[in-house]
Each structure stands twice: as structure tokens, then as C-alpha cells.
N, C-alpha and C positions, 0 to 999 in steps of 0.2 A: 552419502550423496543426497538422502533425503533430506537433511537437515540443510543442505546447501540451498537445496532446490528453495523450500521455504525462507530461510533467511536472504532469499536474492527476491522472494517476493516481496516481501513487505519493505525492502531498501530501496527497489523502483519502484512501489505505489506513494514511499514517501517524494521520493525525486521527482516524479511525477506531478505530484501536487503543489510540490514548491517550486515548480517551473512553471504552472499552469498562470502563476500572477507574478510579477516584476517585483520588488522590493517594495519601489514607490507606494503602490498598489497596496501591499502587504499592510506598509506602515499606514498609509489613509484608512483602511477599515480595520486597523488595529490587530490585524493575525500575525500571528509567529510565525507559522507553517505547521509542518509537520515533520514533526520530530520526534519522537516516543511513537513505542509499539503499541500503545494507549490510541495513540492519534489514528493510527493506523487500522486497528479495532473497530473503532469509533466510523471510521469511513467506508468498511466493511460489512460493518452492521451487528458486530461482536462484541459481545464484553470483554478488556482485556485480560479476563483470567481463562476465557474458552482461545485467541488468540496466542497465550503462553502454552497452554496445555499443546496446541498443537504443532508448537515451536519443541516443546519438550518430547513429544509422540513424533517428531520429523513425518507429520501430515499435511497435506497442502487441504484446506479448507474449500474448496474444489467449488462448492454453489455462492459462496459470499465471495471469492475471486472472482468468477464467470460473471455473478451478476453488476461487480464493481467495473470488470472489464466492458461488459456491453455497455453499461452506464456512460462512459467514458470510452468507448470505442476503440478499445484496447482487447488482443488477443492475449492470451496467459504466457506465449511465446514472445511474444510482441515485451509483456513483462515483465520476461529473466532474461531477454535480452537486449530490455533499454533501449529499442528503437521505436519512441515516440514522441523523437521529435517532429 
């Protein structure tokens, strides 16, 4: 369950962010999105091997999600259940 819990986090903070700009948008300043658990790390404030570790450990990284979620004004509930639009 714990392993679910984290991999449904880092699936909406990607979704999240590649909602956040239209394609157009995307391709004019030249980003991809966010794609990889790398990306995801990265916007977390993680390196992606402390990110894997706690993919592997089925840990929710609890102060770099809280702090990504107030950044972005998102609850952690809010995040496993995709309601930000």
C-alpha cells in the first residue's frame, strides 16, 4: 500500500506540472515536461537516487512533498487524488 501511496505521488506531481503550461507554451520555451522520476527529484528538491531509495523503502518523503505542495498550493491529499484542477 505504501509503495502505491508513493508511486501515485510522484505520477500527479508530474501531471501537475505538465498541466501547469499548454503545449504551445512548452514548445516556445523549449521544455519537455516532466517526465522521469529524475524530473520529479529535481522539483522536489531531491537527488534522484535519495527519490528512488524511497520508492524502494515505500516512503513518502513527507517535508520535500509538504514543501512542494505549499509551493504550489497543493495538499498531499489534494496529490494522490488528482484534484488540482
Amino acid at each position: 500500500m505504501k509503495k502505491l501511496l508513493v508511486t501515485t505521488i510522484i505520477s500527479r506531481i508530474k501531471e501537475f506540472e505538465n498541466n501547469k503550461l499548454d503545449e504551445r507554451t512548452k514548445e516556445f520555451l523549449g521544455l519537455k515536461g516532466v517526465r522521469t522520476d529524475a524530473d520529479v527529484a529535481k522539483l522536489l528538491g531531491l537527488s534522484p537516487q535519495s527519490l528512488s531509495n524511497h520508492k524502494a523503502k515505500s516512503t513518502i518523503p513527507h517535508k520535500a512533498v509538504t514543501l512542494y505542495g505549499l509551493k504550489n498550493k497543493l495538499s498531499i491529499n489534494r496529490l494522490l487524488e488528482g484534484l488540482y484542477e
